[in-house]
C-alpha positions in Angstrom: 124.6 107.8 81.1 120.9 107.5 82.7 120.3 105.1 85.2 117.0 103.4 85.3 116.7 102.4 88.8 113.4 100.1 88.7 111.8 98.0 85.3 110.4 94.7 84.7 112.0 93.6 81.4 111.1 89.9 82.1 107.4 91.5 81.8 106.1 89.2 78.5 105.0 92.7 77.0 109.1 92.3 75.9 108.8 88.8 74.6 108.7 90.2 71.0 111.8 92.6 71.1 113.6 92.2 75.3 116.7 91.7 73.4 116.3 94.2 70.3 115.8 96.8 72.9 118.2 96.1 75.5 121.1 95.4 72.8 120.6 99.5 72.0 120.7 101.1 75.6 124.7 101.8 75.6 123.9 103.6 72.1 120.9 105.5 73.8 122.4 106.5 76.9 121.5 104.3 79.2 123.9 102.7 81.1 122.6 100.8 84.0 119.1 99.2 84.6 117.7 97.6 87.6 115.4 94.8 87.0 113.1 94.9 89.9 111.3 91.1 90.9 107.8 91.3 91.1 107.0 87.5 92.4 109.2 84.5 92.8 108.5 83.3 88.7 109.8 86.7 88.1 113.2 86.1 89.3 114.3 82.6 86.9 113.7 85.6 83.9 115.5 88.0 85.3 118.9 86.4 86.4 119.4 85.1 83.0 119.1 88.7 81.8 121.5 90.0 84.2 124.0 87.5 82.6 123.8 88.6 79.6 124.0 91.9 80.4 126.7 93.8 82.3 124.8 96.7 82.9 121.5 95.1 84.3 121.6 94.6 87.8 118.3 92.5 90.0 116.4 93.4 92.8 114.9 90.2 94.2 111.9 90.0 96.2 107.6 89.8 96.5 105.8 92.3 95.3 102.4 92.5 97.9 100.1 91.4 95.6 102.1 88.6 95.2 102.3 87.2 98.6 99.3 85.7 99.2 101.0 81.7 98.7 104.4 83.0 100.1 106.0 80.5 102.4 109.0 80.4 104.4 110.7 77.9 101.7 110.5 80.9 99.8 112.5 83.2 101.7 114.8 80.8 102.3 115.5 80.7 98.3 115.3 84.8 98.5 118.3 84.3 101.2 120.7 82.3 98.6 119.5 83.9 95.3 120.6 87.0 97.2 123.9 86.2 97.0 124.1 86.3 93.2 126.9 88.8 92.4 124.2 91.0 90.4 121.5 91.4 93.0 121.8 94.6 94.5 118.3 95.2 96.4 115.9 93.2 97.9 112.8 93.9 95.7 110.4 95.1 95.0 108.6 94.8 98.0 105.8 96.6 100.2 102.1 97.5 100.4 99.4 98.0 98.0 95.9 98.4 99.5 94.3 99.5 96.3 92.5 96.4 94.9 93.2 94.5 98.5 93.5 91.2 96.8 95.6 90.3 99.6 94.4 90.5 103.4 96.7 93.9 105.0 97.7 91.9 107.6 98.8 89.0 105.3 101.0 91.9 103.4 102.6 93.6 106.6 103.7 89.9 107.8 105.5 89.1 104.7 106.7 92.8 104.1 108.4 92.7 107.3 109.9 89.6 106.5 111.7 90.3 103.7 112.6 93.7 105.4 114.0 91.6 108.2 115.7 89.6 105.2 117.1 92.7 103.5 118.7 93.3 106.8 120.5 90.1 107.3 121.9 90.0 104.0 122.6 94.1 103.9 121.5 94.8 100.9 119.0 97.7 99.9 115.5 97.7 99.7 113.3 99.2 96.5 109.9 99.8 98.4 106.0 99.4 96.9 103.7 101.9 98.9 100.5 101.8 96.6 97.4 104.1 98.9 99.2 102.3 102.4 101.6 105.4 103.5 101.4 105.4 107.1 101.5 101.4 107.2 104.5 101.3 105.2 106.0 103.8 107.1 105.4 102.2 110.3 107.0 99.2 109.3 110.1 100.6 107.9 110.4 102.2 110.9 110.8 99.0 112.6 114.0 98.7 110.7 117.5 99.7 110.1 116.7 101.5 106.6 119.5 103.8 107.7 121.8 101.0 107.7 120.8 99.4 104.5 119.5 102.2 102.6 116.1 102.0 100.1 114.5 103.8 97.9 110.3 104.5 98.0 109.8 103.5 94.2 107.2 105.5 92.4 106.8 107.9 95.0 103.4 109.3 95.2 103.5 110.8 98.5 103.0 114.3 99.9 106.3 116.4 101.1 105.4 115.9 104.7 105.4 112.1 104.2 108.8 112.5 102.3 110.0 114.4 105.7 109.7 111.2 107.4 111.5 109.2 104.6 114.2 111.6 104.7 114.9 110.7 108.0 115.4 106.8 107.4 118.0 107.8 105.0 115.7 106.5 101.6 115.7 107.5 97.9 112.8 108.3 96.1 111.7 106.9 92.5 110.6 108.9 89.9 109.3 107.9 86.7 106.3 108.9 83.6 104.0 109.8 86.5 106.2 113.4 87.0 105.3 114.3 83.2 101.4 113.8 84.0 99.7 117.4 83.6 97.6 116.3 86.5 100.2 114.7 89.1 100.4 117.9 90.8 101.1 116.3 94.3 104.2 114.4 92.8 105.7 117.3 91.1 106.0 119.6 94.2 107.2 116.4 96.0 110.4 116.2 93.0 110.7 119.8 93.7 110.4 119.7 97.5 112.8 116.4 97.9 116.9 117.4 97.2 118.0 116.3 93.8 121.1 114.4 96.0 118.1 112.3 97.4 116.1 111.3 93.4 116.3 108.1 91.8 115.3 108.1 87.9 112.9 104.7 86.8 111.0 103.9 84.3 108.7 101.1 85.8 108.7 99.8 82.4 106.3 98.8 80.9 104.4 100.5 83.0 103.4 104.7 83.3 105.1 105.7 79.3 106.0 109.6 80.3 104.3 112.6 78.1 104.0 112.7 75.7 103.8 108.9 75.2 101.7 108.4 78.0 99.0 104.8 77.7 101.9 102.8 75.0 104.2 100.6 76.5 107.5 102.2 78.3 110.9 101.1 78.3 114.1 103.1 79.4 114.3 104.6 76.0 111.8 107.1 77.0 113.5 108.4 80.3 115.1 111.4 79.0 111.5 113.1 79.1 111.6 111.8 82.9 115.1 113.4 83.1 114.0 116.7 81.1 110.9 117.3 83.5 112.6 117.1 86.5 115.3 119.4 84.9 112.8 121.7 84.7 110.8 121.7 88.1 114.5 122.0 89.4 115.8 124.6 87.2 118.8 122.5 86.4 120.1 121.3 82.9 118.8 117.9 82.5 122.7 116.9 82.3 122.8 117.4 85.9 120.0 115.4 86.5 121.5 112.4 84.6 124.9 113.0 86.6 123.4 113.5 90.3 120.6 110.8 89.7 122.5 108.0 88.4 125.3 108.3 91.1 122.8 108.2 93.6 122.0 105.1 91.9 125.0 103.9 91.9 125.6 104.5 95.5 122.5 103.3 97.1 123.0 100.2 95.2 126.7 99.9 95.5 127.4 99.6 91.8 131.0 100.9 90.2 
């Protein structure tokens, strides 16, 4: 069964078929999905989900373009929703200096909050890093990722950068982006980092792999994820579903 580590099914993209599609992962090989918070709206859809669900799991966290009105009421409330039996990552949270919507420095402070936070209640992180590598890295450096274990979602980095994330002990996130014909850097990164190290995701409903690239994604679709990094490994893509979603199920501390 696949794992897909990071998706947004509260995303209202869903609101005409969430259920439809969630009631036929078992039958399409899916078995667990992490629903990743994006702001602090996004986690009142998501627990309810997780209810109904046994197989979907929550990270809960601010996402940094979502920070800009965070208070410290709100990490407070991060602290006791964290305690819901099916949160398993603090989440997703980070850096994204690409529009710079939000001040940087506004970002770093509340990104090394909720690190701090992940740390105090021990649970993983699932890490935004959006054109801010050595920042992000600096401040996860400040921190016991070894301890806690995260995983770089998305990862767009070089393989030197992945180096230095190797050495806190993280995941790494792939998704559609690693079936782009032009995402050259990320597929020597899949091939570079060890398969005992890769998380499968789907982002949903963002970054549809090949060939459904630009239509909405869902976890349906990951088994093109699954087949391409099958093939830049030169494994059977069974392997990949096997080694990927116990990683999965380690770094999150699920069955």
């Amino acid at each position: 069964m696949l794992f897909d580590s990071h998706a947004h099914y509260n995303d209202t993209r869903f609101d005409s078929d969430r259920f439809q599609i969630l009631n036929s992962m078992k039958e399409n090989g899916i078995g667990y999905v992490v629903n990743a918070a994006d702001s602090m709206e996004s986690i009142d859809k998501i627990l309810p989900l997780c209810e109904k669900y046994d197989f979907v799991y929550a990270g809960v966290g601010v996402h940094p373009e979502e920070v800009g009105n965070l208070a410290d009421k709100d990490i407070d409330r991060l602290r006791e929703i964290s305690k819901h039996k099916k949160v398993c990552a603090i989440g997703e949270i980070g850096l994204d200096y690409h529009y710079d919507d939000v001040a940087r420095e506004v970002q770093k402070y509340w990104f090394d909050r909720q690190l701090t936070l992940a740390e105090e209640v021990n649970l993983p992180v699932i890490i935004h890093d959006r054109e801010a590598h050595m920042d992000c890295l600096d401040i996860l450096k400040r921190h016991d990722i070894k301890r806690i274990g995260g995983v770089m979602h998305c990862y767009s980095g070089s393989c030197e950068m992945a180096e230095d994330i190797l050495s806190l002990g993280m995941y790494f996130g792939f998704g559609g982006t690693v079936t782009f014909k032009n995402a050259k850097k990320v597929q020597k990164a899949a091939e570079k980092i060890p398969i005992e190290r890769i998380l499968l995701e789907t982002d949903c409903p963002y970054l549809a792999p090949e060939p459904h690239r630009g239509e909405r994604n869902s976890s349906l679709l990951m088994h093109y994820v699954a087949e391409k990094i099958a093939e830049i490994k030169g494994i059977s893509a069974q392997e990949v579903e096997t080694i990927t979603t116990e990683n999965a199920k380690r770094l999150y501390k699920i069955g």
